[in-house]
Wavefront OBJ file of the C-alpha trace (Angstrom):
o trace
v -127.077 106.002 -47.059
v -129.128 103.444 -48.579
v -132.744 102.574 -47.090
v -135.777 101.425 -48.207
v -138.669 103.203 -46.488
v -141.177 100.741 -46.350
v -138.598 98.106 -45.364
v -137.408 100.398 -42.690
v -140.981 101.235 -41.320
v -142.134 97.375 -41.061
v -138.208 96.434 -39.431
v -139.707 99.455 -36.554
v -143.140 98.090 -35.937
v -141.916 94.398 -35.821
v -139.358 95.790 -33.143
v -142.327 97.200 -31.173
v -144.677 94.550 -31.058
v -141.584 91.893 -30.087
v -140.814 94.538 -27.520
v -144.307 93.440 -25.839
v -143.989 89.600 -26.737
v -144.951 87.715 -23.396
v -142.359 85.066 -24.044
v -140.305 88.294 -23.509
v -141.319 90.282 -21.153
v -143.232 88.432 -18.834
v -141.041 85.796 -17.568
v -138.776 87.988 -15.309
v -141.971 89.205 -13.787
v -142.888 86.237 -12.321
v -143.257 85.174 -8.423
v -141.949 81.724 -6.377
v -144.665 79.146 -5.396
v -146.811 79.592 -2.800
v -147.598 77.220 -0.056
v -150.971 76.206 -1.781
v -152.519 76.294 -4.987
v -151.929 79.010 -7.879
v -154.631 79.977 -10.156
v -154.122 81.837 -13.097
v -157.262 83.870 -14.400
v -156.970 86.392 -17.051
v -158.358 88.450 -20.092
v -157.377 90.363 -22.853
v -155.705 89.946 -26.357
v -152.472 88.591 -25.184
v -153.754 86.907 -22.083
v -153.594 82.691 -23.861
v -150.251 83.685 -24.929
v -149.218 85.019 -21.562
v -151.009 81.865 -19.562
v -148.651 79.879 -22.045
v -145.917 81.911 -21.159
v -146.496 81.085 -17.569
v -147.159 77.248 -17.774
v -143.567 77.311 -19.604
v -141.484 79.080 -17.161
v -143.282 78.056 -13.896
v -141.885 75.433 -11.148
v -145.495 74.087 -9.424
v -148.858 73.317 -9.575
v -150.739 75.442 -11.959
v -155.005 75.869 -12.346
v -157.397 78.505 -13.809
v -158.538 80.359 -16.439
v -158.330 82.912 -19.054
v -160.513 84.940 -21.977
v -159.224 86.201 -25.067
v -160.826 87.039 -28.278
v -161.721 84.848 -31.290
v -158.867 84.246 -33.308
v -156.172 84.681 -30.252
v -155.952 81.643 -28.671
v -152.830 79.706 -28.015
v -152.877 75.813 -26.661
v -152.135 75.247 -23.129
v -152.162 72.243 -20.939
v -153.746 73.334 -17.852
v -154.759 76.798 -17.451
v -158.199 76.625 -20.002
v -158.600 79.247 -22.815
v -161.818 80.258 -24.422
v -162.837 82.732 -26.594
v -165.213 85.447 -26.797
v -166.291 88.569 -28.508
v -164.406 91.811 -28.509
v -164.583 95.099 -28.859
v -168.600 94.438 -28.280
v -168.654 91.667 -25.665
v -170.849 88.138 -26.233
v -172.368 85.444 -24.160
v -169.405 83.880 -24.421
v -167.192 86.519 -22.352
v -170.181 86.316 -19.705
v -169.792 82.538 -18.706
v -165.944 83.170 -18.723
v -166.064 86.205 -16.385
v -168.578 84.624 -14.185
v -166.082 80.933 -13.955
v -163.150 83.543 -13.417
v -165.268 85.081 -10.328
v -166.116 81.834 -8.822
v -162.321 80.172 -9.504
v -161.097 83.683 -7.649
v -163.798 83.176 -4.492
v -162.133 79.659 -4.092
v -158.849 81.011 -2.847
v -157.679 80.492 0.387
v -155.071 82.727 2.526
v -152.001 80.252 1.280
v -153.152 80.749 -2.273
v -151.929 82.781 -5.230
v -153.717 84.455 -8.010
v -151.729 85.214 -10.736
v -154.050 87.799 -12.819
v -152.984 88.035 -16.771
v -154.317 91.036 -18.131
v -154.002 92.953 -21.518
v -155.731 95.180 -23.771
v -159.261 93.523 -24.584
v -160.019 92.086 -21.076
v -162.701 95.126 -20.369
v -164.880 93.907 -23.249
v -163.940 90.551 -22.940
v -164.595 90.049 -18.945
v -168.838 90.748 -19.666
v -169.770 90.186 -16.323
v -173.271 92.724 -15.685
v -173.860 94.241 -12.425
v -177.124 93.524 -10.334
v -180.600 94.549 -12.723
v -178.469 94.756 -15.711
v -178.057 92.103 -18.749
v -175.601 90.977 -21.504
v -177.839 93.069 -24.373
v -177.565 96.353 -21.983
v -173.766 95.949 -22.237
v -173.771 95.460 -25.739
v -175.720 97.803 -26.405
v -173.855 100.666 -23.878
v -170.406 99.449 -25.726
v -171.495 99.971 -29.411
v -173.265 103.552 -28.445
v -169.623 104.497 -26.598
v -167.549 102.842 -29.477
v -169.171 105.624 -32.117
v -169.710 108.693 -30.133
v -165.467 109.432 -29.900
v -165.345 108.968 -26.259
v -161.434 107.937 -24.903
v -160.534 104.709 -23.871
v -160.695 106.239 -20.069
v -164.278 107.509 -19.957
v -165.099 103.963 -21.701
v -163.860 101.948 -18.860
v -165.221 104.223 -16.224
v -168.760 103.871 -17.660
v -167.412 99.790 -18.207
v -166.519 99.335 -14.430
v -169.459 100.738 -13.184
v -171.844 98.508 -15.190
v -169.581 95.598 -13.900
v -169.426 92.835 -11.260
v -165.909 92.199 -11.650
v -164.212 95.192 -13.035
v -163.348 98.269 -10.920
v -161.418 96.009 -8.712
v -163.992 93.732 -8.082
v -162.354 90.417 -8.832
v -159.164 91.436 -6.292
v -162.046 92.201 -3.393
v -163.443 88.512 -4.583
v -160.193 87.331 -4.146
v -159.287 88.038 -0.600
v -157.775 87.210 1.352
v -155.208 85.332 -1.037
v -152.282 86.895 -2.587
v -153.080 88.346 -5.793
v -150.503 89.693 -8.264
v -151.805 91.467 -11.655
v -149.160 91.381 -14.366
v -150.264 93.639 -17.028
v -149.695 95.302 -20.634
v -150.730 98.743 -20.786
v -152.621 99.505 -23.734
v -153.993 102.907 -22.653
v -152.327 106.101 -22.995
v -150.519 106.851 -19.124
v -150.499 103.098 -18.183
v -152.922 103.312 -15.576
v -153.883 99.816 -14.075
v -156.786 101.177 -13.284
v -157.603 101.921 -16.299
v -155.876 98.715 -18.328
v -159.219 96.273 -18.761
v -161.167 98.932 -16.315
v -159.296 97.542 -13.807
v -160.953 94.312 -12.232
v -157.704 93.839 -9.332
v -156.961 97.600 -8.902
v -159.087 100.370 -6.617
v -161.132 102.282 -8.516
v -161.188 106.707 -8.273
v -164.089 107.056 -10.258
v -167.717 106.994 -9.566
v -171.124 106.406 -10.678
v -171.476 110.043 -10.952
v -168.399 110.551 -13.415
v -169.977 107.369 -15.168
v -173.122 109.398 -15.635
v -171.717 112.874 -16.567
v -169.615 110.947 -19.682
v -173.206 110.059 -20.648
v -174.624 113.393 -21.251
v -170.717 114.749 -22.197
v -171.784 112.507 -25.529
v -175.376 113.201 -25.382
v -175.703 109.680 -25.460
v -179.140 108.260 -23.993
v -178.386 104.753 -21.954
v -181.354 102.277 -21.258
v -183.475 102.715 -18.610
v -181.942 99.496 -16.638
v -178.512 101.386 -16.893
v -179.763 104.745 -16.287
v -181.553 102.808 -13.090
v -177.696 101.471 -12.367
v -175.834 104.253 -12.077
v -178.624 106.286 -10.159
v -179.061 103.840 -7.324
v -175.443 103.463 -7.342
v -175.811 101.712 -4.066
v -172.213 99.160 -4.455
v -169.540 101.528 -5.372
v -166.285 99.894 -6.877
v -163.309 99.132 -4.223
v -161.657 102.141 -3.675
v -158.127 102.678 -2.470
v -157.773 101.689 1.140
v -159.899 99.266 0.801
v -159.304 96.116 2.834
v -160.346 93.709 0.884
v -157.605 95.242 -1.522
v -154.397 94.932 0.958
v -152.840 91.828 -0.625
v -153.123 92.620 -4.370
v -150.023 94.148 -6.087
v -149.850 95.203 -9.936
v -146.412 94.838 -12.450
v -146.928 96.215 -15.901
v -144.865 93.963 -17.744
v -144.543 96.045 -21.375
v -146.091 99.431 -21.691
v -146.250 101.546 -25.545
v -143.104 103.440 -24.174
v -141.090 100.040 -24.314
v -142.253 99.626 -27.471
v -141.250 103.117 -28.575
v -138.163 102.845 -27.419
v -136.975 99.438 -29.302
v -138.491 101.509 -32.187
v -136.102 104.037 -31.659
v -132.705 101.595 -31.296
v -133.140 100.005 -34.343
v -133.743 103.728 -36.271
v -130.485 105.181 -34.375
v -128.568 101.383 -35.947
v -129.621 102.434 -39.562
v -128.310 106.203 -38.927
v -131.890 107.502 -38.688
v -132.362 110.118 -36.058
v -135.338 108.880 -33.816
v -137.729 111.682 -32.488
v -140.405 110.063 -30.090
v -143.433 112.666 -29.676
v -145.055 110.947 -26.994
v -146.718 107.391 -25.895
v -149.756 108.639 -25.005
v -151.334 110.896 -27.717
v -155.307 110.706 -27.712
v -157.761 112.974 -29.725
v -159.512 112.424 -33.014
v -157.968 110.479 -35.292
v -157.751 113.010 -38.334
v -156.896 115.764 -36.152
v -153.850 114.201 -35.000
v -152.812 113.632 -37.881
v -153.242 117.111 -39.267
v -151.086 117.868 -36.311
v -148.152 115.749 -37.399
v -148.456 116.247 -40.848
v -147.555 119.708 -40.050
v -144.588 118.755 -37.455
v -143.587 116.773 -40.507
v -143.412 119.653 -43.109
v -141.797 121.474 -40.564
v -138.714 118.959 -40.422
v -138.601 118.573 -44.126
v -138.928 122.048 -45.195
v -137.341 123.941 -42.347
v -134.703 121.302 -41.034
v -136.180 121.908 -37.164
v -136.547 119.677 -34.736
v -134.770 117.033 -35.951
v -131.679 116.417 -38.566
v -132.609 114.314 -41.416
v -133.420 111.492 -42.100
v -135.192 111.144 -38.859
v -138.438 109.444 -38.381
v -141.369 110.724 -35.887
v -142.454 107.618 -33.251
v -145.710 108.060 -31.286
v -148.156 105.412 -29.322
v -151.326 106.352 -27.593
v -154.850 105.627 -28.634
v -156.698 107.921 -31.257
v -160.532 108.352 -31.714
v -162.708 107.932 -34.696
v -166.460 109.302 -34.006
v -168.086 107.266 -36.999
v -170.278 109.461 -39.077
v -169.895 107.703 -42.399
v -171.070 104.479 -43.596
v -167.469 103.499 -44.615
v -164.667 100.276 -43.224
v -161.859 101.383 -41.132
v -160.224 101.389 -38.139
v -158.419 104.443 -36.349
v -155.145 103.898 -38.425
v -156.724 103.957 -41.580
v -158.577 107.144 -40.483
v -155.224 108.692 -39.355
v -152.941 107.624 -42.184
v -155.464 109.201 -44.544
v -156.314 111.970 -43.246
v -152.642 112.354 -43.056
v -151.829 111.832 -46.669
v -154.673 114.323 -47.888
v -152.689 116.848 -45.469
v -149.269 115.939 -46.770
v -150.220 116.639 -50.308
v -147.618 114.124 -51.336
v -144.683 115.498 -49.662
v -141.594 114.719 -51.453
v -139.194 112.057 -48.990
v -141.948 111.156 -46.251
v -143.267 108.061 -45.740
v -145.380 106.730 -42.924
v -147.138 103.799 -41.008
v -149.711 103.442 -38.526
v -151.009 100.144 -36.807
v -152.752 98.811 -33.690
v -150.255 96.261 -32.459
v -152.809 93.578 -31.904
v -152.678 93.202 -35.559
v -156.786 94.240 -35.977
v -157.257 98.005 -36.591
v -160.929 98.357 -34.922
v -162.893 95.029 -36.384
v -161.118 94.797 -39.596
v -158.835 91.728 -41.046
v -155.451 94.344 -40.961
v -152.993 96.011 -38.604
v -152.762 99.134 -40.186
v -151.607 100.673 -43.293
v -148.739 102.363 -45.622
v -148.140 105.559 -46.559
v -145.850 106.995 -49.413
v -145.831 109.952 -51.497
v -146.602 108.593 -54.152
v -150.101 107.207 -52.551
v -152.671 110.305 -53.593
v -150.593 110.332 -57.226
v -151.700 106.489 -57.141
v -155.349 106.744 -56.240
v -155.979 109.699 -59.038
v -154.949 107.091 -61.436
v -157.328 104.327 -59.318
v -160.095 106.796 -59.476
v -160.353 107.230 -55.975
v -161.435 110.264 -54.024
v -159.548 110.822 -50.411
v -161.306 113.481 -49.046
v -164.824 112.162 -49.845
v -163.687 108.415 -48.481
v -162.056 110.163 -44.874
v -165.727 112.045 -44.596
v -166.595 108.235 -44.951
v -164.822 106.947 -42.432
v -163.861 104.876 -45.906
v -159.969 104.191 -44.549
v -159.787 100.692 -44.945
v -161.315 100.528 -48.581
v -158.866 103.014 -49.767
v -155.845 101.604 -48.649
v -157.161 98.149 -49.777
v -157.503 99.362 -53.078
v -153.572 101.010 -53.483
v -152.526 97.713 -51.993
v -151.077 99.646 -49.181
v -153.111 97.423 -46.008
v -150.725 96.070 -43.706
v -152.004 92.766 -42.697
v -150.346 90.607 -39.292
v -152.846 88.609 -38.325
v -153.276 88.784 -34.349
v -150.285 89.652 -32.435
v -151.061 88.101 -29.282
v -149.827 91.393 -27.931
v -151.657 94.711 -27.508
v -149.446 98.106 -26.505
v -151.736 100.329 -28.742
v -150.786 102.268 -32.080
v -147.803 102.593 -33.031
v -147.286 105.545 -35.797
v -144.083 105.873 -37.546
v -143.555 108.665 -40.382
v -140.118 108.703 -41.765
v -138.495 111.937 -44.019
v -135.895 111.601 -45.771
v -133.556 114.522 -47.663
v -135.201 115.273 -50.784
l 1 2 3 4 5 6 7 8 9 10 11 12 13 14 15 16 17 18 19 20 21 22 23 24 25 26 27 28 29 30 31 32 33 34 35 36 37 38 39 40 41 42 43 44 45 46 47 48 49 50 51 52 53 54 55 56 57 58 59 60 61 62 63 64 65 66 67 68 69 70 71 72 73 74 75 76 77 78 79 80 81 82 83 84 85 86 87 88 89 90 91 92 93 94 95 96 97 98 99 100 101 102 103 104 105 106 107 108 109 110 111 112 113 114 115 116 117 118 119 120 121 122 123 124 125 126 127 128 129 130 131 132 133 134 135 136 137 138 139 140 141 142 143 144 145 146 147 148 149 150 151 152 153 154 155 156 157 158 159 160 161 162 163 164 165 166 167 168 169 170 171 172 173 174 175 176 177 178 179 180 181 182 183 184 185 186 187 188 189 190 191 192 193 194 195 196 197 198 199 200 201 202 203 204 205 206 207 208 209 210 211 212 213 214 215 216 217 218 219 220 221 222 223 224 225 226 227 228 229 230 231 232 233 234 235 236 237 238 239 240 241 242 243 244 245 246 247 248 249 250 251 252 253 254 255 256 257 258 259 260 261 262 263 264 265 266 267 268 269 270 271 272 273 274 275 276 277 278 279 280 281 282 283 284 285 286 287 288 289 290 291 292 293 294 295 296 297 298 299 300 301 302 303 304 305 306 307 308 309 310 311 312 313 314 315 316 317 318 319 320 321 322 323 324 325 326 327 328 329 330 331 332 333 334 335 336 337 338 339 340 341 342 343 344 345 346 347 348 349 350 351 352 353 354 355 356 357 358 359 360 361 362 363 364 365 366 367 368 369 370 371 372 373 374 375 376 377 378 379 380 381 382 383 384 385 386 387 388 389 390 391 392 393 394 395 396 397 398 399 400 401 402 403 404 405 406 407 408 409 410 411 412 413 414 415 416 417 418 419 420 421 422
């Protein structure tokens, strides 16, 4: 058999991402008409290309709204886009959120609204509860975004701090019909949890919102420690009322992704072994993990025949304790190659399929094993530039970034690691 890794690892994360394309995957979701108006709010990295989506497949009268962040919009005639900051939300996502509130508290009972949502809205739908203000958010969201806490205790702590997350917008909405069509971007595709949930009832509390504080010993400002004591205006929860006419379709999970992943491995006679679409932790840990399910398959022959490649989604960790550029995939591919040791016939990729791994300008990156053989001879130290958190810089300096610009998709990482016979 003749394949070329690297090739064959960028033909399996282009068949993942088009897996979650809008254009294909949302249209079949969508509902007839109503009797009066449809407006179409939204937020996340995908949402302009999913209001497009909707203005090109839809048969009436079409208003509304959506927020996505810089660099992801896409033109439409009559549903408005703006931008705004993510993963640390700006003035910018306030206004929108607040417009998105009062187009939602316009609808009557012979009204739909069609809610877009994707991975991105949480940060990008900045909308602070009562005694709180933009600069508490900020603040709470950068302090969360380095202590290693999961993109479900972020959201809980997010919803809580919120006037329209936690199912907030779909009590605003009543008593119109309200249908959320989402991408899942969190591992176990709760829509509660996809964008904290601004149309779905919420489980948690202000007291589990609290308790992830000290969990990370992290000290929140007084106006948000004042928040979630009061906690006087819970979030929606299920049962509610207010909540009886809202439905939620996730239109393209990390799964789906996996899964095209797979079909094009099994067409080029690669066996396809899919470990799971929802694997969290630390991002070097997991990959000390698979680096060892890897050795086992090439050295041992278990688990899998080769050649076989090793799929996964989910959404890894980094707690930052360097001073280093990188986003989680960086962190996990090397961290990975240091525990490889160049293993003879394994390659592997990692990327968030939004195209930005954490704030930087690439998806992902490339490994070989020939990559720590190549940064000896580039004078570069791994294990000093993982203790770093120095991902990006060393892949950028083997050449080995891999660099989509936005996606206008998000179904999380997507990790492929491919062995071959050696």
């Amino acid at each position: 058999m003749t394949l070329n890794p690297t090739e064959f690892l960028h033909e399996l994360m282009t068949a993942a991402i088009d897996a979650a394309d809008p254009a294909q995957c949302l249209p079949a979701h969508l509902p007839a008409p109503p009797k009066g108006r449809t407006i179409v709010v939204g937020a996340g990295k995908a949402a302009a290309k999913m209001a497009r989506t909707v203005e090109d497949n839809w048969g009436g009268n079409l208003e509304g709204l959506v927020v996505t962040r810089y660099g992801h919009k896409v033109d439409c005639e009559k549903i408005e886009v703006i931008e705004a900051a993510h993963p640390v939300p700006d003035a910018a996502g306030e206004a929108g959120a607040r417009r998105i509130m009062e187009l939602v508290s316009s609808a009557g009972e012979n009204d739909l609204v069609l809610c877009l949502i994707s991975g991105g809205a949480s940060a990008l739908l900045a909308l602070p509860g009562d005694g709180l203000t933009l600069r508490d958010k900020q603040n709470v969201n950068r302090d969360l975004l380095r202590s290693g806490a999961n993109i479900t205790e972020m959201n809980c702590v997010r919803k809580h701090l919120s006037a329209i997350k936690g199912g907030r917008l779909a009590a605003a909405a009543a008593p119109a019909q309200l249908l959320t069509l989402a991408i899942s971007d969190v591992p176990g595709d709760d829509p509660a949890v996809i964008g904290s949930g601004p149309t779905v009832a919420d489980v948690t509390t202000y007291a589990d919102a609290r308790g992830i504080f000290d969990k990370y010993e992290l000290t929140p400002p007084e106006s948000v420690r004042r928040c979630l004591s009061v906690a006087g205006d819970e979030t929606p929860k299920p049962g509610d009322p207010r909540l009886q006419n809202a439905e939620c379709e996730l239109i393209a999970t990390p799964q789906m992704s996996l899964d095209a992943a797979a079909t094009v491995a099994t067409k080029h006679g690669v066996t396809p072994v899919v470990l799971g679409d929802a694997i969290e932790g630390e991002a070097r840990e997991v990959a000390i993990v698979m680096a060892r399910i890897t050795r086992q398959m090439s050295r041992r022959g278990q688990l899998a025949p080769v050649p076989a490649v090793l799929l996964s989604g989910g959404e890894t960790t980094v707690t930052v304790r360097g001073a280093g550029r990188g986003g989680r995939n960086a962190e996990f591919l090397l961290a990975l190659a240091v525990e490889l040791e160049g293993e003879p016939g394994v390659w592997a990729l990692a990327v968030d399929t939004d195209g930005i791994d954490g704030t930087e300008d690439n998806a992902g990156a490339i490994v070989t094993p020939g990559t720590l053989d190549e940064a000896e001879i580039s004078g570069l130290e791994p294990k000093n530039m993982l203790a770093d958190n120095d991902g990006y810089s060393f892949f950028q300096a083997l050449d080995q970034l891999i660099k989509t610009g936005p996606t206008l998709t998000n179904v999380n990482d997507f990790r492929a690691i491919l062995v071959l016979p050696k």
